[in-house]
N, C-alpha and C positions, 0 to 999 in steps of 0.2 A: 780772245775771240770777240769779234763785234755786236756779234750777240748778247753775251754777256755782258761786255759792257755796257749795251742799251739797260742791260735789267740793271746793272752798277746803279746805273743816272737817274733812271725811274727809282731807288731805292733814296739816293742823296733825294733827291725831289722831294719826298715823301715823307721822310726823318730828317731832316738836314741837322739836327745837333743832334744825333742818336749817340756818334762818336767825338770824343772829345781830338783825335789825332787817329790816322791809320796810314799803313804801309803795306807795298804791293808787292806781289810775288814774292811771298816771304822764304828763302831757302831753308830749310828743316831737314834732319836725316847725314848720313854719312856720304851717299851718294858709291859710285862704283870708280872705285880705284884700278885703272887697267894695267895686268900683271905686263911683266915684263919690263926690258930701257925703252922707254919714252920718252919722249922729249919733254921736260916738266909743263911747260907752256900745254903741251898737248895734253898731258894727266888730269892737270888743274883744268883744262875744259870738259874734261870727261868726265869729272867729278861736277861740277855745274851744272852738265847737262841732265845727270842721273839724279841727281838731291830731289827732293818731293818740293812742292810750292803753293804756297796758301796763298790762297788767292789774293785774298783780304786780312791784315791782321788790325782788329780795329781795338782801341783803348777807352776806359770809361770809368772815370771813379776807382783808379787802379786794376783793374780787371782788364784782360784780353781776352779779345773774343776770333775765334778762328771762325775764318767766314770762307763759305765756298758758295759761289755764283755757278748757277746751272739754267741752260736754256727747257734741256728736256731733262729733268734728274729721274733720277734710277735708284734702286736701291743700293749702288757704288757711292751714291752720296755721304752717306752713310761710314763707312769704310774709311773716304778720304776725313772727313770730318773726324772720328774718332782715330786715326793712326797721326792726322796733321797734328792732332792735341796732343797725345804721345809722345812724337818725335819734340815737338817745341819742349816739353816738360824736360827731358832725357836731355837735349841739348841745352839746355837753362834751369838745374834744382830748385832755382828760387823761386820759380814763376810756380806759382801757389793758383791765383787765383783764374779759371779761363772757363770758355762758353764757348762751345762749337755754337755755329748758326748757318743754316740754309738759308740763302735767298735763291728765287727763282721767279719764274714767269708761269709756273702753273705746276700744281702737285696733285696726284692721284690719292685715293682714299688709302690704299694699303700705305702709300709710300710716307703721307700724313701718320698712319697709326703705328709706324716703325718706328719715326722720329722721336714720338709722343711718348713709345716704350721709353726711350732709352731718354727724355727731358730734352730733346733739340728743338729749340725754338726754330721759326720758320716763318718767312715775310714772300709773300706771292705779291710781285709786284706786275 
């Protein structure tokens, strides 16, 4: 979304060495395999389409950080951040060390003291 990517670039702006390398849309999850003959070409998109995707996966001192960009975030932020951590984990045993992190363009007080339960860091740019 264009929005989000405004908050992306106010973000780089702001940190520009926060991460040492990062990669977009990261695919995580099994995604939906659709039953029945298929044409494989057709399966394999249907499975891409379904997989979940981080937004941001950024690296720092061996550590990755699942990052999700929200214009107007919700309490779903939440959700995708701890299930993105999950699925990367589940899909790679070895990845030991990782940090969900919210950026956004503006947070409410509840949705601040959710994050804070649970240790997600959070940059309002």
């Amino acid at each position: 979304m264009p929005s989000d990517n405004a908050i992306w670039d106010r973000f780089l702006i702001a940190y520009p060495d926060y991460f040492n390398a990062v990669s977009y849309d990261v695919r995580v999850g099994e995604g939906i395999q659709p039953a029945g003959e298929i044409d494989p070409a057709i399966s394999e998109m249907a499975v891409l389409l379904t997989q979940r995707r981080i937004d941001v996966l950024g690296e720092r001192q061996n550590k990755l950080f699942i990052i999700e960009v929200k214009q107007d975030p919700g309490v779903s932020i939440l959700g995708q951040l701890l299930g993105y951590e999950t699925l990367l984990r589940l899909q790679d045993p070895r990845i030991k060390d990782t940090e969900p992190i919210a950026i956004v363009n503006r947070i409410f007080p509840d949705l601040e003291k959710i994050l804070a339960a649970h240790n997600i860091k959070f940059f309002v740019v």
